[in-house]
C-alpha positions as MATLAB code, in Angstrom:
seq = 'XXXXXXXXXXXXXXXXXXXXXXXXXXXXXXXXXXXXXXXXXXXXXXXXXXXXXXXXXXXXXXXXXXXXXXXXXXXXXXXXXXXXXXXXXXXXXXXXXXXXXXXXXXXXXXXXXXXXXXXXXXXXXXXXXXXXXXXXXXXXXXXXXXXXXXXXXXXXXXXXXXXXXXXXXXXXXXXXXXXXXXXXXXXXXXXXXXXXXXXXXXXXXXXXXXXXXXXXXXXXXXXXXXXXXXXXXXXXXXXXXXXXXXXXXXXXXXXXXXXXXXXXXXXXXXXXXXXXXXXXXXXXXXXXXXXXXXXXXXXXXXXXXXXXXXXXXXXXXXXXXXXXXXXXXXXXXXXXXXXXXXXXXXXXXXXXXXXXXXXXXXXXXXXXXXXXXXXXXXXXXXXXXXXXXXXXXXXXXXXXXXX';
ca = [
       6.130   -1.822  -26.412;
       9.750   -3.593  -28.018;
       8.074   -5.449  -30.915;
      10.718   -8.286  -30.000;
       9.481   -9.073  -26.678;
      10.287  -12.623  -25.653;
       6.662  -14.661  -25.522;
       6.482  -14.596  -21.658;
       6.781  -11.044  -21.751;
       4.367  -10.624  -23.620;
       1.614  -13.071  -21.959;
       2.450  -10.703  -19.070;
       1.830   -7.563  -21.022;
      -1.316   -9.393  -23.199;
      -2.434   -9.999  -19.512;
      -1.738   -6.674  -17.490;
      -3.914   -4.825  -19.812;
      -6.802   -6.338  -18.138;
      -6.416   -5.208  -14.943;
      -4.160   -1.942  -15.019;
      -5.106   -0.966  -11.760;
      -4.152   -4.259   -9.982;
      -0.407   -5.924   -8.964;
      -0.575   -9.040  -11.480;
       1.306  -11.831   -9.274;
       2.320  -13.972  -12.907;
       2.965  -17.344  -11.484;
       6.109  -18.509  -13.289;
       6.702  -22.551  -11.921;
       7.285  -22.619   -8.242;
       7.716  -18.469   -7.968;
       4.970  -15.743   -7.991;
       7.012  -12.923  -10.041;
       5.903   -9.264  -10.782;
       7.239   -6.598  -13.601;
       7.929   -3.366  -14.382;
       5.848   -1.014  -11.830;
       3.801   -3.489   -9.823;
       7.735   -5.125   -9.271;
       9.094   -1.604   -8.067;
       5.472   -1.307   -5.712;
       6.389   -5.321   -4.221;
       9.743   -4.635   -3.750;
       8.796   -1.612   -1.707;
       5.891   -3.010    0.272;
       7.543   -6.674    0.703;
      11.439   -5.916    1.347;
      11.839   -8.277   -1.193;
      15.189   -7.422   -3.740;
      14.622   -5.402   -7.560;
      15.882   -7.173  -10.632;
      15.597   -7.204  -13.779;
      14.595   -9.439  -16.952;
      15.761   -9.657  -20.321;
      12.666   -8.509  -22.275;
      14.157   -9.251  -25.732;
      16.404   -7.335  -27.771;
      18.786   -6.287  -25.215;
      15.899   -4.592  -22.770;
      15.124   -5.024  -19.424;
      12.204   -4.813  -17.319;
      12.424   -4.354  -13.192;
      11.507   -7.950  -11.132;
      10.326   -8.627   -8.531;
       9.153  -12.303   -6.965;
       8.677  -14.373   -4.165;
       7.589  -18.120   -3.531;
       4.347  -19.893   -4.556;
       3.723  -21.195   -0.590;
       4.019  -17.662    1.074;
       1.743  -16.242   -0.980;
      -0.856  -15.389    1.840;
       1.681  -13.740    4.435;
       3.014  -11.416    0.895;
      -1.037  -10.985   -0.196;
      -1.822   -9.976    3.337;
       0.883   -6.759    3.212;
      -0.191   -6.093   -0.168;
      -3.803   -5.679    0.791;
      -3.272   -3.902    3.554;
      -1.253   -1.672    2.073;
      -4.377   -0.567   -0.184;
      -3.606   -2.716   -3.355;
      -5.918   -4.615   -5.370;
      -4.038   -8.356   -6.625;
      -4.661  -10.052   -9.692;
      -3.605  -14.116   -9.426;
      -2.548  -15.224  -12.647;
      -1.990  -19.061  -12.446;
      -0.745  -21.812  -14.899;
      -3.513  -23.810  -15.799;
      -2.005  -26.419  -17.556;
       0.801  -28.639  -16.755;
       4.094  -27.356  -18.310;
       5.102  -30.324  -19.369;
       2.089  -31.350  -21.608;
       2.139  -27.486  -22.823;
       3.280  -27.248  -26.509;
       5.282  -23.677  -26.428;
       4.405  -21.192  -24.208;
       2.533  -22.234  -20.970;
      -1.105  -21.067  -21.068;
      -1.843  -18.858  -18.152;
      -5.426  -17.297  -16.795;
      -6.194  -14.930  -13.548;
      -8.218  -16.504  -12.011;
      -8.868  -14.232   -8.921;
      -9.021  -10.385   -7.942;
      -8.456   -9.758   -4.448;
      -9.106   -6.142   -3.113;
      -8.959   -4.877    0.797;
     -12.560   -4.863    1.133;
     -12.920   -8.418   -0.437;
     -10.549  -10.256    1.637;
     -12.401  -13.668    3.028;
      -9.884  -15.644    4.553;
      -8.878  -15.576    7.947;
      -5.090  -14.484    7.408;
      -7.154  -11.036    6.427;
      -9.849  -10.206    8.584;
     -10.273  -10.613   12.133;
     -12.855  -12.513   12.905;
     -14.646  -10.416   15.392;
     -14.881   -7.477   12.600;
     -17.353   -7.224    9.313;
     -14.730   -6.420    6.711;
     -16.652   -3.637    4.944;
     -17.071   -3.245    1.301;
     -18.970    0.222    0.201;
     -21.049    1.038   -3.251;
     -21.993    4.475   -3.535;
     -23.622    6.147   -6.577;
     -24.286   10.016   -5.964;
     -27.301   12.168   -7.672;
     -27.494   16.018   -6.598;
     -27.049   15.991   -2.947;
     -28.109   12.592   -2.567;
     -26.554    9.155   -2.054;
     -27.769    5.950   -2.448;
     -24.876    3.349   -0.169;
     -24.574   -0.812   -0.538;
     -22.358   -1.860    2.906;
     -21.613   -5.412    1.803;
     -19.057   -7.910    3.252;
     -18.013  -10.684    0.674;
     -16.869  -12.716    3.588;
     -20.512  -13.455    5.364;
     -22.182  -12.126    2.588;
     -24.410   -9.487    4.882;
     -25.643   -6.985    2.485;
     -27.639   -3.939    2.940;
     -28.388   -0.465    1.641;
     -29.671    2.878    2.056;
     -29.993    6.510    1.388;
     -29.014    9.463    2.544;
     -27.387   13.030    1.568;
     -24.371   13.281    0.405;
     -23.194   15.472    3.657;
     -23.388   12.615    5.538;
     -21.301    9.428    3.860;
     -18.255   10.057    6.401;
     -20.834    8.986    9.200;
     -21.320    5.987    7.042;
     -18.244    5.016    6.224;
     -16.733    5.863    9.335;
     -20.193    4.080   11.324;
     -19.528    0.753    9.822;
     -15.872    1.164    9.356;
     -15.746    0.646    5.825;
     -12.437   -0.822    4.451;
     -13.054   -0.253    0.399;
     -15.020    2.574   -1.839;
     -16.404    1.530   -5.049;
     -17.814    3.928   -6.954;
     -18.159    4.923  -10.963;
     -15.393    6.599  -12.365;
     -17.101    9.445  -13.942;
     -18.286   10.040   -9.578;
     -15.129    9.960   -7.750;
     -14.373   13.703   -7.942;
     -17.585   14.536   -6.611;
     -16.271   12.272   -2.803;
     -14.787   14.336   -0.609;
     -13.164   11.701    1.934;
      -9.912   11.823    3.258;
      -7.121    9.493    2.017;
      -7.740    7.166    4.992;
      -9.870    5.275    2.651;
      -8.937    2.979    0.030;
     -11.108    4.206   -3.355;
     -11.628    1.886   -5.982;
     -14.068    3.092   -9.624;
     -15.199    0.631  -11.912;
     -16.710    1.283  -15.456;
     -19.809    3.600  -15.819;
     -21.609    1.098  -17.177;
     -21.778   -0.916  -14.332;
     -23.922    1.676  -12.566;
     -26.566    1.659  -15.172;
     -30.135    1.794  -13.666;
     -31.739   -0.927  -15.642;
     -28.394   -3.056  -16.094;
     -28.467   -2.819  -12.065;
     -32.296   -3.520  -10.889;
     -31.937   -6.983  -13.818;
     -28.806   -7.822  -12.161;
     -30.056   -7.869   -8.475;
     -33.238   -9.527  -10.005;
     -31.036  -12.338  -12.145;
     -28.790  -12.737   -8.794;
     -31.594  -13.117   -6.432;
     -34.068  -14.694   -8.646;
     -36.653  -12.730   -8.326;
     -39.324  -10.925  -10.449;
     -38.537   -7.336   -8.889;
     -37.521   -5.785   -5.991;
     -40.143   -5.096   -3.886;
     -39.575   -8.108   -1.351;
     -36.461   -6.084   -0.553;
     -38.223   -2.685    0.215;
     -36.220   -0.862   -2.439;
     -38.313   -1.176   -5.383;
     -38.346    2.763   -5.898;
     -35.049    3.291   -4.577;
     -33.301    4.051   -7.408;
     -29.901    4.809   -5.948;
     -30.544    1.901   -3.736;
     -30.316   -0.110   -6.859;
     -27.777    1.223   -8.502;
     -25.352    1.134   -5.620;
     -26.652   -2.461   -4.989;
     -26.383   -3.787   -8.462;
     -23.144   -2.153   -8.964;
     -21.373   -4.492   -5.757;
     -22.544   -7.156   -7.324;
     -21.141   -6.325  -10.761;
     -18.629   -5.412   -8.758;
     -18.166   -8.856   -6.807;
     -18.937  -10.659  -10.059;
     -15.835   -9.791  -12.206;
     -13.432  -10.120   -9.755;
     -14.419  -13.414   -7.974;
     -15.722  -14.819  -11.701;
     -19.017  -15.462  -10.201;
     -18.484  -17.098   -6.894;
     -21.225  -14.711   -5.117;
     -23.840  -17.451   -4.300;
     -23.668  -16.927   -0.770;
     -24.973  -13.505   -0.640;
     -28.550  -14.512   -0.539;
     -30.510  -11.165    0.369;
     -30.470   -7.885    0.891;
     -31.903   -5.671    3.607;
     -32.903   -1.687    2.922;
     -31.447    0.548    6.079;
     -35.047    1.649    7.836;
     -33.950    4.518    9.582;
     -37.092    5.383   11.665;
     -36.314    2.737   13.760;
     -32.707    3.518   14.794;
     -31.273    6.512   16.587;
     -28.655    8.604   14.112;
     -25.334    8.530   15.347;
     -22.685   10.556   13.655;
     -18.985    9.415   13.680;
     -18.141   12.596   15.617;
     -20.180   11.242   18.553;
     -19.166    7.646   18.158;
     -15.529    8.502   18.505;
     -16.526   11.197   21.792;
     -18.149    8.419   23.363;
     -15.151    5.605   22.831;
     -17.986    3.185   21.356;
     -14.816    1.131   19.588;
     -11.807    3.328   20.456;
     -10.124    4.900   22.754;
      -9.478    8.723   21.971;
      -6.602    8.966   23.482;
      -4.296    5.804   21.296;
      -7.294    4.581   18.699;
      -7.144    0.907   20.378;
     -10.137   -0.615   21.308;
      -8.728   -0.729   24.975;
     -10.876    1.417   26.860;
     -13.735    1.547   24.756;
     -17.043    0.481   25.435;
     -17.213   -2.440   23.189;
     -13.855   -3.721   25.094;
     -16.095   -3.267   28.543;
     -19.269   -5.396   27.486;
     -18.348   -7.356   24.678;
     -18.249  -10.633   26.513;
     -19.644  -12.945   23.240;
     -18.670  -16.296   22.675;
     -18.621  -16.810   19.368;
     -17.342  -14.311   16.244;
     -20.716  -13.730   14.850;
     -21.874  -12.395   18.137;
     -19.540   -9.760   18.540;
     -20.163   -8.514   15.204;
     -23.574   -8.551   15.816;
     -23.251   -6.829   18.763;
     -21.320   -4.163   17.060;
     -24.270   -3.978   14.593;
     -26.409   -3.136   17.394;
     -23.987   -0.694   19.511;
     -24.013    1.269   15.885;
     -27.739    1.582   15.578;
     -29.248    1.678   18.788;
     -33.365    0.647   18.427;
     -35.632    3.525   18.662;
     -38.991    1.322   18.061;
     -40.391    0.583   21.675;
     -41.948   -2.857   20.623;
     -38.937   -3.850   19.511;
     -36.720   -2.773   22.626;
     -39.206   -4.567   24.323;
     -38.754   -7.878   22.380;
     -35.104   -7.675   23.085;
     -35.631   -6.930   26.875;
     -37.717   -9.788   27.122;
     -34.565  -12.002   25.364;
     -32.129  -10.832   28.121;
     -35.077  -11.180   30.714;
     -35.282  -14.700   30.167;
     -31.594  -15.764   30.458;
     -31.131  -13.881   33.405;
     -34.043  -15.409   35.315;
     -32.953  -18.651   34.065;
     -28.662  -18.851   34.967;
     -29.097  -22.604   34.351;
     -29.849  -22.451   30.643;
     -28.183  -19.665   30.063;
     -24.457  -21.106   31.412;
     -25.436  -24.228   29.184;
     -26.258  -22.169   26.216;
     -22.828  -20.185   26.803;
     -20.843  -23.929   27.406;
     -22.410  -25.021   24.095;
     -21.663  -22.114   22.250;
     -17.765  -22.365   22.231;
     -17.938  -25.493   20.220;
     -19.617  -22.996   18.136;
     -17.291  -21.951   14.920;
     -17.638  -18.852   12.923;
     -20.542  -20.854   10.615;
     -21.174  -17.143    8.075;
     -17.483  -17.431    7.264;
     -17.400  -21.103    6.761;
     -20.141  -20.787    3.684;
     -18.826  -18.145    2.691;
     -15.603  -19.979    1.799;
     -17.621  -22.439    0.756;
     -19.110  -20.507   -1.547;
     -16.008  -19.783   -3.082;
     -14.080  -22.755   -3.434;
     -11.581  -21.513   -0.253;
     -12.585  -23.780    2.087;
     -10.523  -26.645    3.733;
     -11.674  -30.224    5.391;
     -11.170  -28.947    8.999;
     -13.917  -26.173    8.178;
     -16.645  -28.673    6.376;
     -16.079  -30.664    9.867;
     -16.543  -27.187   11.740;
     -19.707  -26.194   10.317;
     -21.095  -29.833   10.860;
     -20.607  -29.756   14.338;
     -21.743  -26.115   14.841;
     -24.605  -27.061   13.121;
     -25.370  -30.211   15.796;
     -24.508  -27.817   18.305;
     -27.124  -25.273   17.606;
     -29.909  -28.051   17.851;
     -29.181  -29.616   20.680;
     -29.086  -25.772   21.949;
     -32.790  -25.607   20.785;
     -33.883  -29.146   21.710;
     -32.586  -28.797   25.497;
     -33.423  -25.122   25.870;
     -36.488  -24.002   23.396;
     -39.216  -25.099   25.918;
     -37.541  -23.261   28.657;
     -37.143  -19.193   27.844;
     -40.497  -17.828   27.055;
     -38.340  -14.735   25.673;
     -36.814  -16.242   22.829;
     -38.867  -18.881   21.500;
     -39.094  -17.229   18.639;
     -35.469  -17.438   17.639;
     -35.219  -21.043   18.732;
     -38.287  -21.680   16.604;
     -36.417  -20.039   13.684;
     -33.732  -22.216   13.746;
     -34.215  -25.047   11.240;
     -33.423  -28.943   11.282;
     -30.000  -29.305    9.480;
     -29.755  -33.198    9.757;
     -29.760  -33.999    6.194;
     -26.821  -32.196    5.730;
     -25.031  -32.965    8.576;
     -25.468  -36.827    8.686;
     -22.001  -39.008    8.991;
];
């Protein structure tokens, strides 16, 4: 590097070697601007024109930049296009600064991170995968940072496409010293993180410290090793590139297998479950026929389900009885439906929340979702035998939702 670097540059540089494998967007007073290679990778993805900067002593680096207020319609094509983005901000006012004006990132965005709404659809789980590999086994975290559902499993290492393809997975973590042993097709976006992040003890104290908990056996994976690991490591994960803003992933639920039928991504895509064969669009598929949900979190949900059909007979039962009951009562049930589209997306909300993205209108949203649920459970809890039970889990949220 030109020892005679002007200071900017080298704030840039002094930064950059933090996060080598993200696009640093250095903000720079009302622009966004990026150097050197991540400017030749913007220009490209962004149409946006290649320049160049002095960098002292008569050198010049490529640049490439683009206004503060469309940074989420240029951080939605660079995400989709399979980058990771490092924010760098000002974080003091220039004109108090004395010299140079200090700068910090102060977010990491990667594809399978995304939370706000300009990134996801809302009908979808945006998919974040751990994996951590042993022999011909594989321990797999499925985790999305935007409702904070988190679960994990295990399972040979012959069958992570059906996983990733099953759940539609938008991002691979996994350990550097690991990554030659995937063999995954470049349809996936892989991202490694230190070794030491997968670290069997550093991992199970981790989950423990984020869940506050003694151990792990509330979770069903105490003596799931690669459970652990590929749990601990998301969170490591999560940790360092949100700066700690993970407080709304509050458990963590182990994959029980004996009660689900195995489906294989071969049959999903014969059967058209989400796509058609014939132009990979939903149109056509089954999930376009009978997903008739109100609300965001029930067509997820409902994907959940279509993706691990119950095998347990008590519990087929229990969900027979759920449907059972609307039908028979078409009264309730075309109230519950009315009520429901006042409903907003209310996992989405805390999770924004939860990590200082959230606006007014959506504090106002989850307050009146919240009313809305209990007047669905005061008119209609007495009324379905079927699904007391859920109306009975649904708990009084007036303290929080008081004018």
């Amino acid at each position: 590097m030109n020892k005679n670097i002007t200071p900017v540059m080298k704030q840039f540089w002094d930064t950059k070697k933090s996060y080598p494998d993200s696009i640093l967007l250095f903000r720079m007073g009302d622009f966004y601007e990026t150097f050197d290679e991540d400017a030749k990778i913007t220009s490209n993805i962004l149409g946006i024109t290649l320049t160049k900067r002095a960098n002292g002593a008569a050198a010049s680096v490529p640049l490439a930049g683009f206004p503060y207020h469309s940074l989420q319609q240029h951080l939605y094509k660079l995400l989709e296009s399979g980058h990771k983005v490092a924010i760098c901000e000002q974080v003091e006012d220039p004109k108090l600064s004395k010299g140079i004006v200090k700068r910090e990132v102060v977010e990491v965005l990667s594809p399978g991170a995304a939370i706000t709404d300009n990134f996801i659809d809302s009908r979808d789980n945006n998919f974040l995968c751990s994996l951590t590999i042993e022999n011909d086994d594989i321990g797999y975290s499925i985790l999305d940072y935007s409702t904070g559902t988190f679960f994990t499993g295990e399972t040979k290492l012959n069958s992570i496409l059906d996983i990733l393809n099953k759940y539609k997975v938008r991002e691979v973590i996994i350990g550097e010293n690991q990554k030659h042993i995937l063999n995954i097709d470049d349809s996936f976006i892989i991202t490694t993180y230190p070794d030491w992040m997968s670290n069997y003890n550093s991992c199970y104290e981790k989950l423990t410290e984020h869940f506050n908990t003694k151990s792990l056996k509330g979770f069903g994976i105490e003596k799931n090793k690669l459970s652990i690991i590929s749990s601990g490591a998301s969170i490591f994960y999560l940790e360092s590139n949100f700066f700690g803003r993970i407080k709304h992933i509050t458990s963590l639920c182990k994959v029980v297998e004996d009660d689900i039928m195995k489906i294989d991504s071969f049959t999903i895509r014969n059967l058209e479950i989400f796509k058609s064969i014939y132009d990979q669009s939903s149109k056509g598929s089954l999930i376009n026929i009978i997903d008739n949900t109100i609300t965001p979190m029930g067509s997820r949900l409902l994907k959940n389900h279509l993706i691990k059909p119950l095998t347990n007979i008590n519990k087929i039962n229990n969900r027979l009885n759920c449907v059972e009951s609307l039908v028979e009562n078409s009264e309730v049930y075309d109230d519950i439906r009315g009520k429901l589209k006042n409903v907003s997306d209310i996992e989405r909300i805390i999770g924004k929340i939860s990590t200082n993205k959230s606006h007014p209108n959506d504090l106002i949203n989850l307050s009146f979702s919240l009313k809305t649920l209990t007047e669905i459970k005061n008119n209609n809890g007495k009324k379905l035998r079927g699904i007391k039970k859920l109306f009975s889990s649904i708990k009084s949220t007036n303290n929080i939702t008081k004018k």
